[in-house]
C-alpha positions as CSV (number, residue, x, y, z in Angstrom):
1,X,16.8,-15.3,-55.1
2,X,17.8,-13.2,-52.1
3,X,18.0,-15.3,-48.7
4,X,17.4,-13.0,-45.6
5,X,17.7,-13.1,-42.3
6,X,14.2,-14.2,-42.1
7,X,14.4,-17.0,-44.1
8,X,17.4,-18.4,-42.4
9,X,15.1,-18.6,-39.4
10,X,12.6,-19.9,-41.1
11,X,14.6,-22.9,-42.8
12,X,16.3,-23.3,-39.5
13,X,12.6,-23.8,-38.1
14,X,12.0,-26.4,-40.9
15,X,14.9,-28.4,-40.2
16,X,13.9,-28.2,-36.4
17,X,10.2,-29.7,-37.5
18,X,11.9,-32.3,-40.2
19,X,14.9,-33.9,-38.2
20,X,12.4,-34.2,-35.1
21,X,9.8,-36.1,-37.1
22,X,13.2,-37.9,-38.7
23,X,14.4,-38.7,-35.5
24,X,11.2,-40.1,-34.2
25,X,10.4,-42.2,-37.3
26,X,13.6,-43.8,-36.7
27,X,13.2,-44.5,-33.3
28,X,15.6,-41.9,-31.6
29,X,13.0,-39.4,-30.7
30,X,10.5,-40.2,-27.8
31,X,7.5,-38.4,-29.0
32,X,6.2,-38.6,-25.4
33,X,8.8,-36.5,-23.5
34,X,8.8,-32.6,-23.7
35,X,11.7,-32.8,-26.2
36,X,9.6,-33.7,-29.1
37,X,6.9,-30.8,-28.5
38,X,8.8,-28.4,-27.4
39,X,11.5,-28.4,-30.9
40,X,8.5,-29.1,-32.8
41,X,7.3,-25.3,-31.1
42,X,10.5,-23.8,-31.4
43,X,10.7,-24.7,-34.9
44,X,6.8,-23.4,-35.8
45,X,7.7,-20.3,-33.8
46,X,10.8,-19.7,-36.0
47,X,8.8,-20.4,-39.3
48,X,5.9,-18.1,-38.3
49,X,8.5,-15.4,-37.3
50,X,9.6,-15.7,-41.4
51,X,6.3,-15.5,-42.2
52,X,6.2,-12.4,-40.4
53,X,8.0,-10.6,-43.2
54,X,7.0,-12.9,-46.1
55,X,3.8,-13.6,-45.6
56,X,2.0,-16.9,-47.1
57,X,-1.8,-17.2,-45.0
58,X,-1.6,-21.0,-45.6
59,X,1.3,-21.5,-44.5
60,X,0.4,-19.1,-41.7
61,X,-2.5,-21.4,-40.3
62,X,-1.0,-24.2,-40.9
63,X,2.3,-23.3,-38.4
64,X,-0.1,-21.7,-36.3
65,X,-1.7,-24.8,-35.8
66,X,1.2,-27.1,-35.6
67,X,2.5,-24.6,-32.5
68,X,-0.5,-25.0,-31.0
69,X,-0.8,-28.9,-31.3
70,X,3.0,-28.9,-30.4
71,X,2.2,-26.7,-27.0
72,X,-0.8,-29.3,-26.0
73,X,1.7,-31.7,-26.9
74,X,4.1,-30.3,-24.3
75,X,1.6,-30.1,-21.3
76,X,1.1,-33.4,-22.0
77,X,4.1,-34.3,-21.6
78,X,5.1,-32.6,-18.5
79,X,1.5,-34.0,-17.1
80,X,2.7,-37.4,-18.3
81,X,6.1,-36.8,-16.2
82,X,4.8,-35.8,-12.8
83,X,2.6,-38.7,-13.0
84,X,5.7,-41.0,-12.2
């Protein structure tokens, strides 16, 4: 198996997605500030980028979703902040 540049990015996005869930589940993550949302973006960005030159439709929709979720996720957040 040949690793390319595109799927470095693309495990890099992964571990963005994983060690943010981690990190929440274990209490060192606020889910609730734009930190949370906006690596959990990064990291679906990065994935579909991979996907871009090895491409897998499920795992297409599925990171396509998870970016969108994650951007809601972030305006939420921000909403949340200015409320303060």
């Amino acid at each position: 198996m040949n690793f390319e540049f595109h799927d470095v990015i693309g495990v890099f996005g992964v571990s963005l997605i994983i060690s943010t869930y981690f990190l929440s589940q274990i209490g060192r993550m606020t889910v609730t500030k734009p930190l949370y949302p906006a690596l959990n973006a990064v990291g679906a960005l990065l994935i579909l980028f991979s996907l871009t030159q090895a491409f897998n439709a499920a795992s297409f929709v599925m990171e396509g979703f998870w970016l969108l979720i994650s951007l809601i996720g972030l305006m939420r957040a921000f909403m949340l902040g200015r409320k303060k």
